[in-house]
GUGUVEX-643042 format. One record per residue (C-alpha): x, y, z. Coordinates in steps of 0.05 Angstrom, whole numbers, plus 5000, padded with zeros to 4 digits. Example, Ala and Ser with C-alpha at 12.3 -4.5 7.8 and 13.67 -1.06 7.14 Angstrom:
BEGIN
524649105156 527349795143 
END
This chain:
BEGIN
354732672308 361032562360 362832022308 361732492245 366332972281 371432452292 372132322224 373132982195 378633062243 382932482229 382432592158 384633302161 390533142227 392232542170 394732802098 396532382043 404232152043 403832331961 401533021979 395133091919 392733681955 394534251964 393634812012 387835001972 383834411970 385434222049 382834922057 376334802018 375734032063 376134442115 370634982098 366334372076 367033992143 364834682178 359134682134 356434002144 357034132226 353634702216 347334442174 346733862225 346834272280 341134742250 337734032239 338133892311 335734462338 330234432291 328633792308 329533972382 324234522374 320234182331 319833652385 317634152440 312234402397 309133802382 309533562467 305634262483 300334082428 298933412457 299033642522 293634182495 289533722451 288533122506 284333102558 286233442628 289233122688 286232602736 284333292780 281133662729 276733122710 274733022774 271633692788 267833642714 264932912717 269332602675 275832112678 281131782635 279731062620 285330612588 283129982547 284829462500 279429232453 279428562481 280728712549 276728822612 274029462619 276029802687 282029322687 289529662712 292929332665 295729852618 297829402545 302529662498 297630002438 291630292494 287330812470 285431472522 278931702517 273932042568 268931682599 262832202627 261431902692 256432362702 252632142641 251832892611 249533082678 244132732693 247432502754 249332992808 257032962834 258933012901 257432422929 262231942956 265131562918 266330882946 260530882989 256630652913 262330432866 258130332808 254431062814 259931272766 263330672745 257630432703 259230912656 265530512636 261029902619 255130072585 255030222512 256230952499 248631262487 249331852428 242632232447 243332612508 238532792569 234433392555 237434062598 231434162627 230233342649 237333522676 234834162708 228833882748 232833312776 237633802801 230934162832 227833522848 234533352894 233334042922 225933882949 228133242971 233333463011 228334023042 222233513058 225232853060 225732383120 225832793192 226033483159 222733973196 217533963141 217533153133 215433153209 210533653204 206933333152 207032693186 203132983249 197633233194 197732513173 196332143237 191032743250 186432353196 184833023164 187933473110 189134153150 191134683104 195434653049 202334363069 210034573042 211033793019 206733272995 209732602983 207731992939 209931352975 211730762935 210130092964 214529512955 210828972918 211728402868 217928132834 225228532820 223528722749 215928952767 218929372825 223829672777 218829922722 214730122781 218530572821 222030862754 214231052740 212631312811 218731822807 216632102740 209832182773 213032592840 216732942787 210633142749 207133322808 212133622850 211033162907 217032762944 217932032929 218731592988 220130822981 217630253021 225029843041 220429153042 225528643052 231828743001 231029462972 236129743019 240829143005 240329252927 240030002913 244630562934 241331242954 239931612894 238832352917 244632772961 244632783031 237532533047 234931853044 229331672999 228531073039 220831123081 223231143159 220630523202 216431023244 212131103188 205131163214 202630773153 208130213144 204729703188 197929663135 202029693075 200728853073 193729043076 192529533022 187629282962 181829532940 177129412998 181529953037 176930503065 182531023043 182230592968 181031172910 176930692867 173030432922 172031212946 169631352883 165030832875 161731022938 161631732920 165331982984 168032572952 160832872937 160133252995 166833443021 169534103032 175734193033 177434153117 175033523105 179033193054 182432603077 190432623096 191832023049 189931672994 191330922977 192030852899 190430132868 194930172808 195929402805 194528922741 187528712772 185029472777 178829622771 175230212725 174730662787 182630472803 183430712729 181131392733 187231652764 189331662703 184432202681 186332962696 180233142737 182832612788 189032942783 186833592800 183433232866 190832872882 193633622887 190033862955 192233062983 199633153015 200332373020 198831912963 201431122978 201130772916 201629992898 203429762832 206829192791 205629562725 210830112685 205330582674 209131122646 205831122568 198531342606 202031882635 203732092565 195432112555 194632562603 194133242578 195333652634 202533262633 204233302562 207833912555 211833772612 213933082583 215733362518 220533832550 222833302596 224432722544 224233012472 226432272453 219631842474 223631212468 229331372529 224831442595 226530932617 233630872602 235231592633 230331522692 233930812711 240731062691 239631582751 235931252805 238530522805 245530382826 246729842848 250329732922 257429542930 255828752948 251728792883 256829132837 261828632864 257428042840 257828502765 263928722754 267027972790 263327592720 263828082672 270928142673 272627372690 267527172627 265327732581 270628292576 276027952537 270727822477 270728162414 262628212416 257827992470 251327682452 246327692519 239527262514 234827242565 229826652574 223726732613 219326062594 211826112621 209925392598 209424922666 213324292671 220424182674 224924282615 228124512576 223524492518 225624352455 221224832420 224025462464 231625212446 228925132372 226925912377 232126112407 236925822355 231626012308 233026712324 239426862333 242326512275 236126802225 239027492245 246427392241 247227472321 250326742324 253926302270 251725662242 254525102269 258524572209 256323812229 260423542169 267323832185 271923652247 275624422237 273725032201 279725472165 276626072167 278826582106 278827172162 281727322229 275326932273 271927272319 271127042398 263927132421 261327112488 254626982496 251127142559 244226732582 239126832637 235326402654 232026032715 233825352689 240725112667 238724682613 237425162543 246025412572 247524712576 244624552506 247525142467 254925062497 255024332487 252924592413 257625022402 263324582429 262823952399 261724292327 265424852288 262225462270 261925572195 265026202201 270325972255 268226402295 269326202366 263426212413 263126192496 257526172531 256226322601 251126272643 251626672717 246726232757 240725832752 235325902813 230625332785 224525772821 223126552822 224526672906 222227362906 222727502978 230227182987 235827802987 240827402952 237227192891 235227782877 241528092886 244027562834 237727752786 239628492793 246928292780 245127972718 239628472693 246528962695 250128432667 245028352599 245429102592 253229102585 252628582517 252828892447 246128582424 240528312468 234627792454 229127782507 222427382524 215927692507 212127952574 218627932613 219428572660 226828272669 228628402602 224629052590 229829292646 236629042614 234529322542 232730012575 238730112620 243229842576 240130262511 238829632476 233329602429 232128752431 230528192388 223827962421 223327302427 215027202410 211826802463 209926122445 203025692433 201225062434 207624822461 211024992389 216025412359 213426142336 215426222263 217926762251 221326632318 222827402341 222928082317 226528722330 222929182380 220729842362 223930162420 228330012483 221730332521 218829802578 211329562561 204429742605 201229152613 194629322643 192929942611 186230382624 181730322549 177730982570 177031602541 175832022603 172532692568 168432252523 166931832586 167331162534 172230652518 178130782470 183330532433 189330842475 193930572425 191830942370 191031762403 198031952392 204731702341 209531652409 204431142448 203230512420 202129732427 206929262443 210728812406 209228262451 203328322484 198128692428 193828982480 199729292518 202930052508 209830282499 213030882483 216431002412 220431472380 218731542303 224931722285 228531112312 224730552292 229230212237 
END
């Protein structure tokens, strides 16, 4: 503009020496040279204006500060396609959008944060989930927290129940009554286990209490505010949890079978109950899940239960339960995902051992491919007929590329893609097999294919902290992938598919030491299977097909006599 200025100057301060204008035309040079300054200075401040306008918009349209987002669940997350997400690197061509840490509020805020870094950070991992928890499974947690904080651990009402309990005898009807879950069996059974015990306190109104065992402390931060769900060492019971099977005086089946509760009136009704839910129940163990039972349960304040089995489709065949599970979970096929999206978070060391892999190995890719190998044949392996399914599989569906034997390099027409592929497994070799695959041939599609493989423990070690910390870390790890493949009958992978709102390629479990054919097939759901479900029609008093009463209950993919919970409209 200066230099536009400049110009009009000289040329006016300099005339021509032959004089061809005269005073006229200099006059209309000058008017002109007025003009033009003044249409580019209109066109400044225009743009100038136009400029502020379209700065207040922005600020307007985009999401609110740090602050703001703060008090309303939700942050600003920066990320590259191909980058790690959660990373501080900020690349030229980021996208903003809002991540809902509080997961439409099915978490509670307020707690602090670093204390459980992935309580909200998960968020930032997982795929996004479009169907959303029900407002009223969002309103009953937020109720639930409030009982819990009233009669958990040393409340007033926590220790008053307690006395009752060592009393031997039911004395009245109490303020609280409390299921306690007992620690038992392997990471993935005690997963689908206590997920099912808190849908039963939260059908029933009763407090859930967990058994610590060995490792639950060290895997899983506190779920509820303030008070611990963790059962206190004082526990008058804690000592015969070891000893709790079905020969226990206190046993519901066995009571039953003896016909104890014939003759009791109600001052007599025992302070506990020990509930058998495990897979070698018997028919009397069963019968909890028939509503008479239930109404017994509601004069008990303490029930301790033992499971290994996700029993949460029988509760759906429960009639006095049904309209509250309707309300609760409108969508039949994410109980499991919401329920373990709330209460299992896991701790700091944990989320370390997560976060540490996934962005070293996994973030970068442009898809991530997880499979999870659970082999029940015995021997050592790996055995060819499992890596022929699994290759079987994932190249059938178009989750991995062919592999060319004939050509050295592939040009591929496109831009390739870089997959990661994440496997589980105790043993190393089916990783070691498929990598050395994929490396020493091209893919037909050049795409380029990693694959990773966290750790291999050679031998389930239930009762050691730090494998099952790493089995934890890599059931989050499975859930974080873009597609998932699974064994048949494995509780592992029933709980990366549900948190990670997955719905799997199942691999089928093989016979006869030989590859199934077809070798998988897509689940109907994300929804955990029951493997030991009751066949009993309790009005009726005769056996039934429990698979077959209702359209949201059915049999399992993989294992036909087992139920699972569907959604009809979310099958294909």
């Amino acid at each position: 503009m200066k230099r536009f200025k400049k110009n009009l100057e000289d040329n006016h301060a300099n005339p021509s020496d032959s004089d061809t204008h005269n005073t006229v035309s200099r006059d209309s040079d000058r008017k002109l040279g007025l003009n033009w300054m003044k249409i580019m200075g209109v066109f400044v401040v225009c743009l100038m204006v136009f400029s502020v306008l379209f700065s207040v918009s922005v600020v307007l349209k985009d999401p609110p500060s740090d602050s703001v987002l703060e008090a309303s669940g939700a942050r600003v997350l920066q990320l590259n396609t191909n980058q790690a997400i959660g990373s501080e690197d900020k690349p030229s061509g980021t996208v903003e959008f809002p991540v809902d840490k509080l997961l439409h509020g099915l978490l509670a805020a307020g707690f602090d944060e670093g204390s459980c870094l992935s309580r909200y950070q998960s968020a930032s991992y997982h795929k996004k989930q479009p169907r959303k928890p029900s407002s009223y499974l969002i309103s009953r947690l937020r109720s639930y927290e409030a009982l819990h904080k009233r009669c958990g651990p040393y409340t007033e009402s926590y220790n008053k129940t307690v006395e009752q309990l060592k009393s031997g005898h039911q004395s009245g009807t109490s303020d609280c009554n409390y299921v306690v879950w007992i620690s038992f069996s392997g990471l993935g059974n005690r997963i689908l286990t206590l997920a099912s015990a808190f849908l039963y306190a939260l059908l029933t109104n009763r407090v859930l209490l967990v058994d610590p065992g060995i490792d639950m402390t060290g895997l899983f931060c506190e779920p509820f505010p303030e008070v611990s769900w963790f059962l206190p060492a004082d526990f008058p019971l804690k000592s015969q949890f070891a000893s709790f099977d079905q020969k226990n005086s206190r046993c519901y089946g066995k009571m039953l079978k003896e016909n104890n509760f014939a003759n009791l009136d109600k001052s007599e009704l025992p302070s506990y109950l020990y509930l058998h839910l495990v897979h070698d129940y018997d028919f009397h163990d069963k019968l909890f899940f028939c509503d008479q039972d239930q109404t017994l349960f509601r004069k008990i304040s303490w029930l301790i239960m033992k499971t290994d089995n996700y029993f949460v489709p029988s509760l759906f065949l429960i009639p006095s339960f049904e309209q509250e599970l309707s309300n609760l979970f409108p969508n039949k096929d994410l109980v499991f995902h919401f329920l373990g999206r709330y209460l299992f978070h896991p701790t700091n060391k944990v989320w370390g051992l997560i976060t540490r892999y996934y962005k070293s190995y996994l973030a970068n890719a442009d898809e991530r491919i997880g499979i999870q190998i659970r082999v029940f044949d015995t021997g050592t392996g790996p055995f060819q007929h499992v890596l022929d399914q699994i290759l079987a599989c994932t190249i059938k569906e178009n989750l991995l590329p062919e592999i060319n034997k004939n050509d050295a390099i592939i040009s591929p027409s496109g831009t390739p893609k870089a997959k990661a592929v994440l496997m589980t497994s105790l043993s190393s070799g089916y990783f070691e097999k498929i990598r050395d695959l994929y490396w020493e041939h091209p893919t037909v599609t050049g795409d380029l294919i990693g694959i990773y493989q966290p750790s291999h423990e050679e031998h389930q070690q239930t009762h050691k902290q730090m494998h099952n910390q790493k089995a934890l870390a890599e059931m989050y790890l499975l859930s974080f992938t873009d597609v998932l493949v699974t064994s048949s009958w494995s509780t592992f992978g029933y709980v990366a598919q549900s948190l990670g709102g997955l719905r799997p390629w199942i691999l089928y479990k093989p016979e006869n030491r030989t590859s199934p054919d077809p070798p998988c097939r897509r689940a109907m759901s994300m929804e955990p299977c029951f493997h030991a479900p009751p066949f009993y029609d309790c009005k009726a008093k005769r056996g039934i097909d429990t698979g077959d009463l209702v359209p949201h209950v059915r049999h399992c993919e993989d294992m036909s006599w087992g139920l699972k919970l569907v959604d009809r409209h979310n099958e294909t």
